[in-house]
C-alpha distance (Angstrom), angle and dihedral (degrees) to the residues before:
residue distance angle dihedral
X1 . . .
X2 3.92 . .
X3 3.83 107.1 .
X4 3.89 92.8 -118.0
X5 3.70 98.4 47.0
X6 3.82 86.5 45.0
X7 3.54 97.6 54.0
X8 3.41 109.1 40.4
X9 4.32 79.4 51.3
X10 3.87 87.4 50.7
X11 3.67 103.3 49.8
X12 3.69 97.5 20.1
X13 3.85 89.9 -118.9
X14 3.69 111.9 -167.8
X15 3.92 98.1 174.7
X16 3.71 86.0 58.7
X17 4.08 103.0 36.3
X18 4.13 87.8 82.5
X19 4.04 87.8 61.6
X20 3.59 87.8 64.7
X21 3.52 92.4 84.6
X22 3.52 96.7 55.2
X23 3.34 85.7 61.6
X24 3.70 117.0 91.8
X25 4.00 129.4 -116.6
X26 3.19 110.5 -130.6
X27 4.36 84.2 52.1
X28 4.08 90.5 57.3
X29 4.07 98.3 33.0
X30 4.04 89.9 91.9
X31 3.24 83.8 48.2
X32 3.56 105.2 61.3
X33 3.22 113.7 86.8
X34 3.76 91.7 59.6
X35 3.41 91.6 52.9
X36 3.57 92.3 52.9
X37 3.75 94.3 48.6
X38 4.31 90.6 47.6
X39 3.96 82.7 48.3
X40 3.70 91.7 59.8
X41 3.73 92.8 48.4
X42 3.45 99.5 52.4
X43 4.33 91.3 45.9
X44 3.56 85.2 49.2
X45 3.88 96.2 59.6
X46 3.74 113.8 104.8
X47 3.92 89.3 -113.5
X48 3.78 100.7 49.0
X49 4.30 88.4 99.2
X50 3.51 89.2 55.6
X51 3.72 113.7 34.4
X52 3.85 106.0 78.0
X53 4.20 90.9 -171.4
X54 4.42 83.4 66.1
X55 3.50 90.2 44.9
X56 4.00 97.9 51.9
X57 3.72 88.9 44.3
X58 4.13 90.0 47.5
X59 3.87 85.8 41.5
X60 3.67 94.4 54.9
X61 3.97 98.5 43.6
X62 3.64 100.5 54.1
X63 3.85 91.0 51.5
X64 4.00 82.4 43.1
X65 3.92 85.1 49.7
X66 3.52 101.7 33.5
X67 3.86 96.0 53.7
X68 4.21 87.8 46.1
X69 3.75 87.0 51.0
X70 3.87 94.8 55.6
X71 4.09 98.3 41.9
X72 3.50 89.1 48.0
X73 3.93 98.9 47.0
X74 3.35 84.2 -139.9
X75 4.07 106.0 129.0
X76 3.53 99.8 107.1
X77 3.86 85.1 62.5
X78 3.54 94.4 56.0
X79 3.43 95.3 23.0
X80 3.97 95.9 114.0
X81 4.00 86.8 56.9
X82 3.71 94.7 52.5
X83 3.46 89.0 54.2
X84 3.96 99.7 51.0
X85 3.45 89.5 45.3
X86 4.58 87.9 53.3
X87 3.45 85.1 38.2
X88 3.95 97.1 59.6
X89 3.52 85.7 45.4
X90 3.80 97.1 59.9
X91 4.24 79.2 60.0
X92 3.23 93.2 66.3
X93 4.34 137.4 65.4
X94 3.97 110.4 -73.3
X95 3.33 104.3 -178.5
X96 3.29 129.5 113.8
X97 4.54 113.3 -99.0
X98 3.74 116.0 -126.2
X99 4.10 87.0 -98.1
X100 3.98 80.5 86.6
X101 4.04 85.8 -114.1
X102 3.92 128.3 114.4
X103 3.43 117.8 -92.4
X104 3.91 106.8 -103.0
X105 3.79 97.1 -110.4
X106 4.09 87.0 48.5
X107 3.78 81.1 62.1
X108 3.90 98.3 44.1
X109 3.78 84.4 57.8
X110 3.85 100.5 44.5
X111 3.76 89.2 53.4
X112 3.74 93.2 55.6
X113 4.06 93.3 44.9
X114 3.44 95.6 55.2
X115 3.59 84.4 44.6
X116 3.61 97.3 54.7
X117 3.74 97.2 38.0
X118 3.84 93.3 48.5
X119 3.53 97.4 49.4
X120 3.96 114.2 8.0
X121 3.37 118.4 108.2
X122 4.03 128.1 -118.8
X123 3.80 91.6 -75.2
X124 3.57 97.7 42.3
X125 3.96 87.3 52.9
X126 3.35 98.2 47.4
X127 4.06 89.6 56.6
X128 3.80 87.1 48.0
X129 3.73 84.3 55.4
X130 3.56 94.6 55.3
X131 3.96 98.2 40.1
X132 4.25 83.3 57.3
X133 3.19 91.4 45.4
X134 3.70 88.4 61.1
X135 3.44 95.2 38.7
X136 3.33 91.2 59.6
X137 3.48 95.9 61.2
X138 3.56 94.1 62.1
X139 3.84 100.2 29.0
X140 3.93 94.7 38.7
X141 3.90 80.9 151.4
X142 3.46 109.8 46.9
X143 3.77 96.8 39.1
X144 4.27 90.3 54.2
X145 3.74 87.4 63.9
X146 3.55 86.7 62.7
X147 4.16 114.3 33.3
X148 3.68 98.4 104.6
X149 3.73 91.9 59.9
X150 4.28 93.7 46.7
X151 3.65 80.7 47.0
X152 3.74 100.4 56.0
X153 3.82 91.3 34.3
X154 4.07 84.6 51.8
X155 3.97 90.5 45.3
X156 3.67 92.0 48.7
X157 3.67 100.1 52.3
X158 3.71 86.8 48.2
X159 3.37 93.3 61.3
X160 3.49 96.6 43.0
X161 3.65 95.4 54.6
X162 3.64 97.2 32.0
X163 4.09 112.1 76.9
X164 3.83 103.4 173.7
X165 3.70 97.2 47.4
X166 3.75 96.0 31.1
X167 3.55 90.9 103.0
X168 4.12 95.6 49.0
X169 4.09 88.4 43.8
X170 3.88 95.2 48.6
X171 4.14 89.6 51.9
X172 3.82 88.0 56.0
X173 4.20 99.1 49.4
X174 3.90 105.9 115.4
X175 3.91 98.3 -107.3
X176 3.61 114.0 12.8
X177 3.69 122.9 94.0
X178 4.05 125.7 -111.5
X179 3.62 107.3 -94.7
């Protein structure tokens, strides 16, 4: 794993989670499916809900790894971490605390989604699909608060990936005018 990315993950180093974007992606992207993996770890300890230092670090890295994953186009290769790391999310409490803010696993998740859905490809959507589906089953509450973004995220990466029907797609998004 690269040194920085591996230590603030190993001590949980706040003062030295910023410098992570300084850092540049293609130097982390080997790295990222570690990172993913220690992420899940340390939101899987029995603390993680309460300690807020764990959650800044957590908070910081995905957005760290989330951004490397998209400018390197390389989520399919680390696709099957991503989705461990959602996956042990959907284990734990999504909704929101009384503070009026999403629980910290809730926001684990979301940041992989919109991941996913902005930049997966047809196979990696389609598995998204399926997960939410699920999800929505058990969190029938917590997911309704947030269809109409899946569903324009969904519509948009159809029409991005999809050139013969782009035209019919792009006429039915909520919002923007038939081309």
């Amino acid at each position: 794993m690269h040194q920085l990315l591996g230590l603030v993950l190993a001590h949980k180093d706040l003062s030295r989670a910023g410098d992570l974007f300084s850092l540049e992606d293609a130097e982390i992207e080997g790295s990222l499916s570690e990172a993913l993996e220690q992420i899940r770890i340390i939101s899987s300890a029995a603390d993680y809900q309460s300690n807020d230092n764990d959650q800044a670090v957590v908070e910081i890295c995905v957005t760290r790894i989330t951004t490397a994953l998209r400018e390197t186009s390389s989520l399919e290769r680390h696709g099957p971490a991503l989705v461990a790391l959602w996956e042990s999310c959907l284990e734990h409490n999504l909704s929101p605390s009384g503070r009026e803010e999403d629980a910290p696993h809730a926001k684990i998740a979301s940041d992989i989604t919109s991941c996913i859905l902005q930049r997966g490809n047809k196979e990696l959507c389609r598995n998204m699909s399926s997960y939410l589906s699920l999800a929505a089953i058990a969190q029938v509450d917590l997911l309704a608060e947030h269809t109409d973004t899946i569903v324009r995220s969904v519509l948009q990466a159809m029409i991005r990936d999809t050139t013969s029907g782009a035209l019919i797609l792009s006429s039915s998004v909520p919002g923007k005018p038939p081309k």
